[in-house]
C-alpha positions as CSV (number, residue, x, y, z in Angstrom):
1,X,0.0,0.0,0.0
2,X,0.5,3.5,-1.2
3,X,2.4,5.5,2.1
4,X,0.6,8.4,3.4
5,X,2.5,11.8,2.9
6,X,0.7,13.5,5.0
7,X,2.0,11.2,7.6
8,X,5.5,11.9,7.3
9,X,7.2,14.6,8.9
10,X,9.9,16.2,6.9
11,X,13.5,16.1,8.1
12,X,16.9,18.0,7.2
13,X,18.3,14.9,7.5
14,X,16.6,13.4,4.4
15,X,18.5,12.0,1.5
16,X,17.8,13.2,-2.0
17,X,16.4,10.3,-3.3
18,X,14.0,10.6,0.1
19,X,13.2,14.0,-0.9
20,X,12.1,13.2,-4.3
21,X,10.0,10.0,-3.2
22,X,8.3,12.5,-0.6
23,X,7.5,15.1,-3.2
24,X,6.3,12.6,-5.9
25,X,4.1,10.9,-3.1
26,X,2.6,14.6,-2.6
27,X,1.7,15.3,-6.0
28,X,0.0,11.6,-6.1
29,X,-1.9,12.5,-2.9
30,X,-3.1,15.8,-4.7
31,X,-3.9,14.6,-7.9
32,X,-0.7,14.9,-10.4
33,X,0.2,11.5,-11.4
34,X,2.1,12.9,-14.1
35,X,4.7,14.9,-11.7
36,X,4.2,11.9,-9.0
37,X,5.3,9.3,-11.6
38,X,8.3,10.9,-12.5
39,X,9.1,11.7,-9.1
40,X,9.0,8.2,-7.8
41,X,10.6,6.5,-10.7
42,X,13.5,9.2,-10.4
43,X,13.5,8.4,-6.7
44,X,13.6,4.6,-7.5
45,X,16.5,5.0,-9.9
46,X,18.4,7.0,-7.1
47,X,18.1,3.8,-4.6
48,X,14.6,4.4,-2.6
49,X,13.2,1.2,-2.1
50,X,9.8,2.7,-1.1
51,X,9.7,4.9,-3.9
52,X,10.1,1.8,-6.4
53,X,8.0,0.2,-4.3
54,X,4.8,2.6,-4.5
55,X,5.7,3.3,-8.4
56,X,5.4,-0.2,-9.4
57,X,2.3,-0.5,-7.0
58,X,0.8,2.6,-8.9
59,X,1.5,0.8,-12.5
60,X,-0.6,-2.7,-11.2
61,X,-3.2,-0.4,-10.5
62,X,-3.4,2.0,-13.5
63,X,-2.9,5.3,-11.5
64,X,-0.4,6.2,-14.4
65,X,-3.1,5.4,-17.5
66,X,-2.3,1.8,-18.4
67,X,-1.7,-0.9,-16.5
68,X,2.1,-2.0,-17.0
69,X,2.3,-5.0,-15.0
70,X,5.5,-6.5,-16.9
71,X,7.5,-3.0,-15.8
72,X,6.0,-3.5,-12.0
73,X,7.2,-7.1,-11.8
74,X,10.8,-6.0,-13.1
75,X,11.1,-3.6,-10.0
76,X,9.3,-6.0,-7.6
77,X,11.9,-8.9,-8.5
78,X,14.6,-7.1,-8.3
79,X,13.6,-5.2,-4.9
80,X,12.4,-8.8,-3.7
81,X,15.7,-10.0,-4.5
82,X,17.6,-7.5,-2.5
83,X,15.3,-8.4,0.4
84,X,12.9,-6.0,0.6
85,X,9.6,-7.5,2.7
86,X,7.0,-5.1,0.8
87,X,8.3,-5.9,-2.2
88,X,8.8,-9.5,-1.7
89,X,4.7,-9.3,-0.3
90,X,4.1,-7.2,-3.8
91,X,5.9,-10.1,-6.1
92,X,4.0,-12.6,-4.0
93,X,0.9,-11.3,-5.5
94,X,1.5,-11.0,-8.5
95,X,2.4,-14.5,-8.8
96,X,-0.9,-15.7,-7.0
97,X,-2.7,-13.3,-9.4
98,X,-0.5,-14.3,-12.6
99,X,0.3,-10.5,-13.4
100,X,3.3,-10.0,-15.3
101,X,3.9,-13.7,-14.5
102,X,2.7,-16.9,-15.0
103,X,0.5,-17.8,-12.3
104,X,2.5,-19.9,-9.6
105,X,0.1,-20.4,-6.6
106,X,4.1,-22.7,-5.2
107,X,6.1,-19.5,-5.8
108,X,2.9,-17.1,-4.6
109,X,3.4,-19.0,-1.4
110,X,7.5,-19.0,-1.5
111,X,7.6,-15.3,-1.3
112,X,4.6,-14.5,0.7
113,X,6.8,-17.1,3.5
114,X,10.2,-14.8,2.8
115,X,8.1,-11.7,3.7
116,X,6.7,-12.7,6.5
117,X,10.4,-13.9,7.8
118,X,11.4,-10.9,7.1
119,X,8.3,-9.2,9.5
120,X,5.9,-8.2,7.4
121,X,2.7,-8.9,9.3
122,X,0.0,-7.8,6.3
123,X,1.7,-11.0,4.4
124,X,1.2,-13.2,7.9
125,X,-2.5,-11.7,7.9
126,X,-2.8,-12.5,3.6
127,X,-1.5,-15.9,4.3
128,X,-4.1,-16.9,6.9
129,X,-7.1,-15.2,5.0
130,X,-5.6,-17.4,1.8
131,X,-5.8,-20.9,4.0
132,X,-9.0,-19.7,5.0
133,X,-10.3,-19.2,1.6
134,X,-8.5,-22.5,0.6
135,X,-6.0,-21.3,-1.7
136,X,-3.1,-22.7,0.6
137,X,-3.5,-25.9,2.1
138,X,-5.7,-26.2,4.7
139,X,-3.6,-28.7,6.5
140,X,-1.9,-25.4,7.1
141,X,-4.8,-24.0,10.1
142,X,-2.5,-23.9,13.0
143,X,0.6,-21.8,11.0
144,X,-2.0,-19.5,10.1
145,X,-4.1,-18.7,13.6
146,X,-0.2,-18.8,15.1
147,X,0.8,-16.2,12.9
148,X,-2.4,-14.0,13.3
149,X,-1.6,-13.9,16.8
150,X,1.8,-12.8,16.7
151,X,0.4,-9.9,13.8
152,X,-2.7,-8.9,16.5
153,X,-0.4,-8.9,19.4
154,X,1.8,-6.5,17.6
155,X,-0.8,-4.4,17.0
156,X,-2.0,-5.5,13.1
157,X,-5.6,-4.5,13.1
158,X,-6.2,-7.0,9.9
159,X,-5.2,-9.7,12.3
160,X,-7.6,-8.8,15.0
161,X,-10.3,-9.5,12.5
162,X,-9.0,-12.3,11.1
163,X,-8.8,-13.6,14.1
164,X,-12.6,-12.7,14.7
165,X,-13.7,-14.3,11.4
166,X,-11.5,-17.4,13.0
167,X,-13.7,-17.5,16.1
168,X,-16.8,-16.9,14.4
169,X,-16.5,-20.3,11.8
170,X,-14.0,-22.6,14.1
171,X,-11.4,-22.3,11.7
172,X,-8.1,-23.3,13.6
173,X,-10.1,-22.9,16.7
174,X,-13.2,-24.0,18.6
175,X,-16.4,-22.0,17.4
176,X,-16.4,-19.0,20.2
177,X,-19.0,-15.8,19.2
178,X,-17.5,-14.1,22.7
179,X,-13.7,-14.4,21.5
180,X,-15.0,-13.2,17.8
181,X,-16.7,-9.9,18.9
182,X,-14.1,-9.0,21.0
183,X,-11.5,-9.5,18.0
184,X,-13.4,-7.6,15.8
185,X,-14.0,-5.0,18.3
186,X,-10.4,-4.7,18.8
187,X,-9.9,-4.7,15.5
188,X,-12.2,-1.9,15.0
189,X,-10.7,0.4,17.6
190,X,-7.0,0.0,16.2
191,X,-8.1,1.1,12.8
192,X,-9.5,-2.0,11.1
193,X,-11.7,0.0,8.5
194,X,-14.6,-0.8,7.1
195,X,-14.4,-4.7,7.2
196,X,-14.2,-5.0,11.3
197,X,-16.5,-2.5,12.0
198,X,-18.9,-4.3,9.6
199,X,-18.4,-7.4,11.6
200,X,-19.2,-5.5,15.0
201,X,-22.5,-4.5,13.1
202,X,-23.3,-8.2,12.6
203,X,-22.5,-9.4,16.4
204,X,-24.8,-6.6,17.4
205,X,-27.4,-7.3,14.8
206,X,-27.5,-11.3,15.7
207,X,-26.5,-11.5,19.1
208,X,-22.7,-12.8,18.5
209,X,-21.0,-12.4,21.6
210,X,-23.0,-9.6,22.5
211,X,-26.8,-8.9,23.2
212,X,-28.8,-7.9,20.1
213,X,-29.0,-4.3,19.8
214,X,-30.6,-3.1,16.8
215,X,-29.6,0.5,17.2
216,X,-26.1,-0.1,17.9
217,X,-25.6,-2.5,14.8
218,X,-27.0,-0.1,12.1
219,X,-24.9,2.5,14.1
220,X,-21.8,0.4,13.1
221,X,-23.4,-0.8,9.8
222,X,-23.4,3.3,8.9
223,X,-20.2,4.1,9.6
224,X,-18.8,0.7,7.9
225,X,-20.5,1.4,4.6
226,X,-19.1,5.6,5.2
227,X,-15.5,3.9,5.1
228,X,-16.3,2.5,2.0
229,X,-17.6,-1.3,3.0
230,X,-20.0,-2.3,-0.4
231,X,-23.5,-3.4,1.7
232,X,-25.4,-3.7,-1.8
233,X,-22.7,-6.3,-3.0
234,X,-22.3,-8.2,0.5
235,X,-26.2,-8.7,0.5
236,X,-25.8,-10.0,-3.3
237,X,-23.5,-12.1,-2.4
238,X,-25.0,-14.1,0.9
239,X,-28.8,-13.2,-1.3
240,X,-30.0,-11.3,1.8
């Protein structure tokens, strides 16, 4: 994901190619991919790894025009390679996703392993949620509740609600509504967006964990679907 400019605090200290990352990140947060592109992809050439990072990110996603996912791979392999853990996360996906690759759900799981040795708690979280959905083996439950733990207790809000969903459908776990409100809860409070919040909605709507309170789910429900959570498409999908 994209860093947040407005949540870095300019220093003297800062290294050219650190400058020029910042700056192009600004104009992207205000609208100029034009400048922002060439700012990053300057910055990338100069030696920031986040800058090569968030340009390649921006060509998967077509914030530049086209989609250039061949380019994007390029910079995630190489960064990957060097052992970088967003970029190793980054080539990962594109590999589960065959973009700019062939599809490799083995090599998929090779890197998303190397970035999370490396730290990177969103890849712990994407590999649970990918057992889950039974991408990777399910014989593979107890990895992926261990690592959710270790995300959550370090404070990764997309491991709170994992761990919630967990709860909810005894995956890894015995079936406990209690232990999956309170994980979503958490998970809520620390910034889990528009998924978690959603999920306190349901406990209160159905009495998971938590005495049915009408008021106090659509409450929730509201503020999910403000943060951007798609209600028309979730009741599509389970034909509510």
């Amino acid at each position: 994901m994209m860093n947040d400019p407005a949540m870095h605090k300019r220093s003297e200290s800062e290294t050219e190619p650190e400058r020029w990352y910042y700056d192009g990140l600004g104009y992207l947060a205000k609208g100029n991919y034009e400048v922002g592109r060439y700012l990053l992809e300057e910055a990338y050439k100069m030696g920031s790894v986040g800058a090569g990072n968030d340009y390649a990110y921006g060509l998967t996603h077509g914030w530049f025009g086209k989609r250039d996912y061949d380019t994007a791979v390029k910079i995630f392999r190489r960064l990957a390679r060097q052992g970088d853990r967003d970029a190793m996360n980054n080539y990962a996906f594109a590999y589960l996703n065959g973009l700019g690759v062939k599809k490799n759900i083995h090599l998929a799981k090779f890197w998303l392993m190397k970035a999370i040795e490396k730290g990177n708690m969103d890849s712990a979280v994407s590999y649970a949620q990918l057992v889950f959905g039974g991408v990777f083996p399910r014989e593979n439950w107890n990895l992926s509740v261990w690592l959710c733990f270790w995300a959550a207790d370090n404070g990764n809000a997309g491991a709170m609600n994992e761990l919630g969903l967990f709860y909810e459908e005894a995956a890894g776990m015995l079936k406990n509504y209690d232990k999956a409100f309170e994980w979503f809860k958490k998970s809520a409070e620390h910034g889990g967006g528009a998924c978690a919040e959603f999920n306190v909605s349901r406990c209160y709507r159905y009495g998971l964990g938590v005495e049915i309170d009408e008021q106090t789910a659509d409450a929730w429900q509201a503020l999910a679907i403000e943060h951007g959570f798609d209600f028309e498409a979730y009741c599509n999908r389970y034909d509510l």
